[in-house]
C-alpha positions as CSV (number, residue, x, y, z in Angstrom):
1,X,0.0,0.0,0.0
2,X,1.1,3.7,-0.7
3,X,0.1,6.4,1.7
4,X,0.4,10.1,0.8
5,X,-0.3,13.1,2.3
6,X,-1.7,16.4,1.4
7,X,-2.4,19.6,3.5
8,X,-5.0,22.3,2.9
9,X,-6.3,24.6,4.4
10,X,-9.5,22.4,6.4
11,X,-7.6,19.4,6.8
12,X,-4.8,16.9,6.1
13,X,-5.4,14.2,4.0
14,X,-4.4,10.9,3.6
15,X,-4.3,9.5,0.6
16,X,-4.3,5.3,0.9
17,X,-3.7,3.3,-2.3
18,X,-3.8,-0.3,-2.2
19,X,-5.6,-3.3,0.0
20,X,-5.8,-1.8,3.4
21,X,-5.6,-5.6,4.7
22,X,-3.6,-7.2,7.8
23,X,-0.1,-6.3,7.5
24,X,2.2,-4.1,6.0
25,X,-0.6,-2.0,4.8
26,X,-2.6,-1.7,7.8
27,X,0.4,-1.1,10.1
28,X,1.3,1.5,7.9
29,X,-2.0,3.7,7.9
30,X,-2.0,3.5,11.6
31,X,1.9,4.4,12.3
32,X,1.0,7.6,9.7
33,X,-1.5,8.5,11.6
34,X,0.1,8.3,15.3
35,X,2.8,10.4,12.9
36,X,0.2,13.2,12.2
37,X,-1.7,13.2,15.4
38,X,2.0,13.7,17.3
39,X,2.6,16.6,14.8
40,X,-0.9,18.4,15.5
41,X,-3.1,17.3,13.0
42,X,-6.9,17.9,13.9
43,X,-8.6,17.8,11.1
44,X,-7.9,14.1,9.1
45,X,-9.9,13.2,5.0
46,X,-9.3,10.0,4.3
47,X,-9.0,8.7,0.7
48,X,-10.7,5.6,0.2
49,X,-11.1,6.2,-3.6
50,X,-8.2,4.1,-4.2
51,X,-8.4,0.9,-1.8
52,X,-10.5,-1.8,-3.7
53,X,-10.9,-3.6,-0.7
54,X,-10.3,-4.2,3.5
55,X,-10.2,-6.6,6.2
56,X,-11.1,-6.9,9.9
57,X,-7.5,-5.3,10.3
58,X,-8.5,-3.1,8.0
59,X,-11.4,-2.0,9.3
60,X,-9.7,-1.5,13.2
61,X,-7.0,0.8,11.5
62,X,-9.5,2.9,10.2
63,X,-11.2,2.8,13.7
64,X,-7.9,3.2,15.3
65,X,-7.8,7.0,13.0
66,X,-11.3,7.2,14.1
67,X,-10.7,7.6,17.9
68,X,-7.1,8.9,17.8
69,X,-8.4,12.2,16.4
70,X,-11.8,12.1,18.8
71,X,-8.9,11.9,21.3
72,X,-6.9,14.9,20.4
73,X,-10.7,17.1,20.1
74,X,-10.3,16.4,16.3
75,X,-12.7,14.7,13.2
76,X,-12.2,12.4,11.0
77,X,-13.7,11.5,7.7
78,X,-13.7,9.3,4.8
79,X,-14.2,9.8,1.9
80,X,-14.6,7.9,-1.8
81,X,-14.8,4.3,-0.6
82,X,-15.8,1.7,-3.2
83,X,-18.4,-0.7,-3.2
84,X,-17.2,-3.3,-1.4
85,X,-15.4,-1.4,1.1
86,X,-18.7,0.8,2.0
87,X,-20.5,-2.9,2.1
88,X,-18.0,-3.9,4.7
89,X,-18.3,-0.6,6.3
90,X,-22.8,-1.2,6.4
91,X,-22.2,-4.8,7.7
92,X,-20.2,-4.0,10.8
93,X,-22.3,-1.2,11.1
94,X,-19.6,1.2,11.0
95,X,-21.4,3.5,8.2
96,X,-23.3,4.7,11.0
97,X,-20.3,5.7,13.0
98,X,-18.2,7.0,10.5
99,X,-18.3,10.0,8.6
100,X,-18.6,8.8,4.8
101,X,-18.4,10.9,1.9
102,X,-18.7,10.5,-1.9
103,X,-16.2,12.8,-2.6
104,X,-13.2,15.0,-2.0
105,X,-15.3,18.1,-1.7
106,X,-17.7,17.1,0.5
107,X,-15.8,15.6,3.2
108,X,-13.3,18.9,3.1
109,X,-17.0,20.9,3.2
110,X,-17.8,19.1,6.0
111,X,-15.0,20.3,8.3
C-alpha cells in the first residue's frame, strides 16, 4: 500500500492506495497516523477512492484513525470508498459511526 499526504487549508489528508488488509498495509496507515496526530493534526480526510478492498485489520485501523483524532478534540472523515469497502463498512455497522463521503469536496465541506 502507498500512503500520501496532502495539506489544505480544512484538513490533512491521507491518501491510501492499495488493499488496506492485515499487515504491512494496515500497520502503515495507523503508524501515519500516530505520525500526524503527534505533529498536530486535527482535522484528518481520508481517501478511500483508491483501496479496492479491507479486512477486519482493515477495518480496526480505520477505527484506530477514528478515535485517535476524537482523542486529540479532532474529526475524522472518509471519503470515496468503493463498493465493497462501504458494504464492509454497512455490515459491521460502522457506516453509522463514520463520517462517509462520496467525494473529495464534501468531506473537506464538512469540516
Amino acid at each position: 500500500m502507498n500512503i500520501t499526504v496532502r495539506t489544505t487549508e480544512k484538513a490533512t489528508i491521507v491518501d491510501l492506495n492499495g488493499a488496506l488488509k492485515i499487515g504491512d498495509a494496515e500497520q502503515g496507515f495507523r503508524e501515519k497516523v500516530k505520525e500526524l496526530v503527534d505533529n498536530g493534526a486535527k482535522n484528518l480526510a481520508v481517501n478511500l477512492t483508491e483501496v479496492p478492498i479491507t479486512d477486519s485489520s482493515g477495518i480496526g485501523a480505520m477505527m484506530y484513525t477514528y478515535t485517535a483524532m476524537k482523542k486529540v478534540s479532532g474529526k475524522c472523515k472518509f471519503f470515496g470508498p468503493s463498493k465493497q469497502v462501504r458494504q464492509i463498512l454497512k455490515m459491521v455497522l460502522l457506516d453509522t459511526v463514520f463520517e462517509i463521503y462520496d467525494d473529495e469536496a464534501s468531506a473537506l465541506g464538512a469540516f
